[in-house]
C-alpha positions as CSV (number, residue, x, y, z in Angstrom):
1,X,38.9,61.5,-48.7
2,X,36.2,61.3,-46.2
3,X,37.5,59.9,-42.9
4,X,35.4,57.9,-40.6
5,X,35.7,56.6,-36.7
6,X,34.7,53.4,-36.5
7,X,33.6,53.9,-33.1
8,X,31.4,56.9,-34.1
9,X,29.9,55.5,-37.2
10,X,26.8,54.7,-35.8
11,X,26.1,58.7,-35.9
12,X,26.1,59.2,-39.8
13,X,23.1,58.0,-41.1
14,X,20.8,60.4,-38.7
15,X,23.1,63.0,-40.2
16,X,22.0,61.9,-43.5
17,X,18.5,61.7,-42.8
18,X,18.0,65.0,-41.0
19,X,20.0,66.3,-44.3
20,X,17.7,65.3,-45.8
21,X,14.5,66.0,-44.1
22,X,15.6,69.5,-44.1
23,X,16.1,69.6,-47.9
24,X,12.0,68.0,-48.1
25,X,10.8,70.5,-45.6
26,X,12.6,73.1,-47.8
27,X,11.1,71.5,-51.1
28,X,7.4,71.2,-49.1
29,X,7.4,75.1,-48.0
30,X,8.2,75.9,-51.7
31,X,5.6,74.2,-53.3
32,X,2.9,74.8,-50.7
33,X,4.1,79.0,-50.6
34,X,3.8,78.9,-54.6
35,X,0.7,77.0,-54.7
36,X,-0.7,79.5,-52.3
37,X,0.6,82.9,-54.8
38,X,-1.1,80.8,-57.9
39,X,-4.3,81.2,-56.0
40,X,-3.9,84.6,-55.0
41,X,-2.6,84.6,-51.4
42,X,-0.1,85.4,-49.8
43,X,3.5,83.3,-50.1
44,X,3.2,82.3,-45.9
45,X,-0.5,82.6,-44.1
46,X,-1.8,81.8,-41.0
47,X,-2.2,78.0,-40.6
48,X,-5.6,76.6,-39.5
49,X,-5.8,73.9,-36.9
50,X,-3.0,71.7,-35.9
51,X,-4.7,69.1,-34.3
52,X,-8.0,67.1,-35.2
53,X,-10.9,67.3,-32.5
54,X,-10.8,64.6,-29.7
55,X,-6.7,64.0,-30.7
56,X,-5.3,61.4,-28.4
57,X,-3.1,63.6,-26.6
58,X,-1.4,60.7,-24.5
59,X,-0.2,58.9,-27.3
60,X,0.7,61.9,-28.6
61,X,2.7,63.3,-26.2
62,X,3.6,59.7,-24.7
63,X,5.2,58.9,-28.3
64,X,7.4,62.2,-28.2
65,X,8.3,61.8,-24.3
66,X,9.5,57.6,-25.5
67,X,11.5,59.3,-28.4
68,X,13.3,61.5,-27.0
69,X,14.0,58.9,-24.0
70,X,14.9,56.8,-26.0
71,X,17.8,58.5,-28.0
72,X,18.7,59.8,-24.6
73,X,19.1,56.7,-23.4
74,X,20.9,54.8,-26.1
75,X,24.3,55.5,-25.4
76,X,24.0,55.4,-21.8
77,X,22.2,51.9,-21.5
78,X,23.1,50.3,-25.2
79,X,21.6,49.8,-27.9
80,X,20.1,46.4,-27.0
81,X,18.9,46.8,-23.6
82,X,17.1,50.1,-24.6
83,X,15.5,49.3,-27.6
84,X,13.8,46.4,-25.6
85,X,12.7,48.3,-23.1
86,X,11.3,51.4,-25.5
87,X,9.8,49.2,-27.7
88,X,7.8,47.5,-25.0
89,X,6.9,50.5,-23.7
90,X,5.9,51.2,-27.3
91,X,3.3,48.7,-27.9
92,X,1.7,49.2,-24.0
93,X,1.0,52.7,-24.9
94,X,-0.7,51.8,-28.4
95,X,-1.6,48.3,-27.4
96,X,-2.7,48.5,-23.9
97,X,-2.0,46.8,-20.5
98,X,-4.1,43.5,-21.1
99,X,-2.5,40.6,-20.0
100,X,-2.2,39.0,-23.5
101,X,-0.8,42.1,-24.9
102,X,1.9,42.8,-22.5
103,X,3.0,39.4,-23.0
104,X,2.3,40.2,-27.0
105,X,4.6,43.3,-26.4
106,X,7.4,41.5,-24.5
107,X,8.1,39.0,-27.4
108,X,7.9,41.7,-29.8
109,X,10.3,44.0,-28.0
110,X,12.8,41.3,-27.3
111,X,12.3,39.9,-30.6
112,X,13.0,42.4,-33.1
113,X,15.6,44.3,-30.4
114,X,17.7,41.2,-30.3
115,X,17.5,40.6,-34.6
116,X,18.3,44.1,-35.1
117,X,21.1,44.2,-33.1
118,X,22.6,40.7,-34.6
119,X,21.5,41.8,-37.8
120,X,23.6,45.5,-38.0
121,X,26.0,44.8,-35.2
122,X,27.2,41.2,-36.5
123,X,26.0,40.8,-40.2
124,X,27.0,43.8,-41.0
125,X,29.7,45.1,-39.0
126,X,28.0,48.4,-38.0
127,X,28.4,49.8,-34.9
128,X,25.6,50.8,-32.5
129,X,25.5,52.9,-29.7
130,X,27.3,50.6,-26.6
131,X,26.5,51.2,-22.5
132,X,26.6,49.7,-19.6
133,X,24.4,46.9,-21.0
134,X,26.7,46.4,-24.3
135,X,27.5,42.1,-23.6
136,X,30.8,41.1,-25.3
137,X,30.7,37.6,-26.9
138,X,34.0,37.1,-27.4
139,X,34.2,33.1,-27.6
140,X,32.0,33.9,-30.3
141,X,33.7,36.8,-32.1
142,X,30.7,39.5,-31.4
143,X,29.2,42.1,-29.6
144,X,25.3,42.3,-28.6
145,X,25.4,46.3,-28.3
C-alpha cells in the first residue's frame, strides 16, 4: 500500500513527470543512436550547433533564471503570491514593458494565479506549496495557498 502525506502531496506529480521525462530522453537517445548505425555512423557523434544564429539570449536565459526562481520561491512565498508575481514577470519579458501590456500582464497573472489555485486547492482538494503568503479562509472552509 502506497502511503501518502497529505501535506507533501503536492510533490508527486513532478516526480511523475521527471519519471517520465527520463524514460523519453531514454527512448529519444535510442532511436536517434540507432538511426545514426542504420546510416553508417557511429551510435553517439558530435552534435552540431545548439543554438540558431541571432538566438534571443535574454529570453533565453531570462526564462531559465524565472524558472528556477520560481520553484525556489514556491514554498517560501506560496503558491498564490508567487505564481502571480512569476507569471507577470513572464509575460513582461515575452510581452514587453508597454503600458497596455503590463496592465495586459497584471490581469493575466492575477487571473489564472488566482483560478488555479481555487481550482486544485478548493475543487479538488490538492494541496499546493503554502508560505508566508498562504491566506486561510476559514469562514469559508478554504485555503488560497
Amino acid at each position: 500500500m502506497i502511503h501518502i502525506v497529505y501535506s507533501t502531496q503536492h510533490w508527486i506529480v513532478p516526480k511523475i513527470v521527471i519519471g517520465i521525462l527520463i524514460v523519453f530522453l531514454a527512448a529519444i537517445i535510442i532511436t536517434e543512436g540507432m538511426a545514426r548505425v542504420k546510416e553508417g555512423k557511429p551510435f553517439f557523434q558530435k552534435p552540431g550547433k545548439f543554438f540558431i544564429d541571432n538566438c534571443d539570449y535574454v529570453k533565453l536565459f531570462g526564462t531559465l533564471i524565472l524558472f528556477i526562481a520560481y520553484i525556489a520561491c514556491l514554498d517560501v512565498i506560496g503558491f498564490t503570491v508567487t505564481s502571480i508575481i512569476f507569471v507577470f514577470l513572464f509575460n513582461v519579458l515575452y510581452a514587453g514593458t508597454s503600458k497596455k501590456s503590463l496592465l495586459v500582464s497584471i490581469i493575466i497573472a492575477v487571473i489564472s494565479s488566482v483560478v488555479v489555485s481555487v481550482m486544485f486547492g478548493v475543487m479538488f482538494n490538492i494541496t499546493l506549496p503554502s508560505g508566508v503568503c498562504t491566506m486561510p479562509f476559514p469562514d469559508w472552509g478554504f485555503t488560497l495557498y
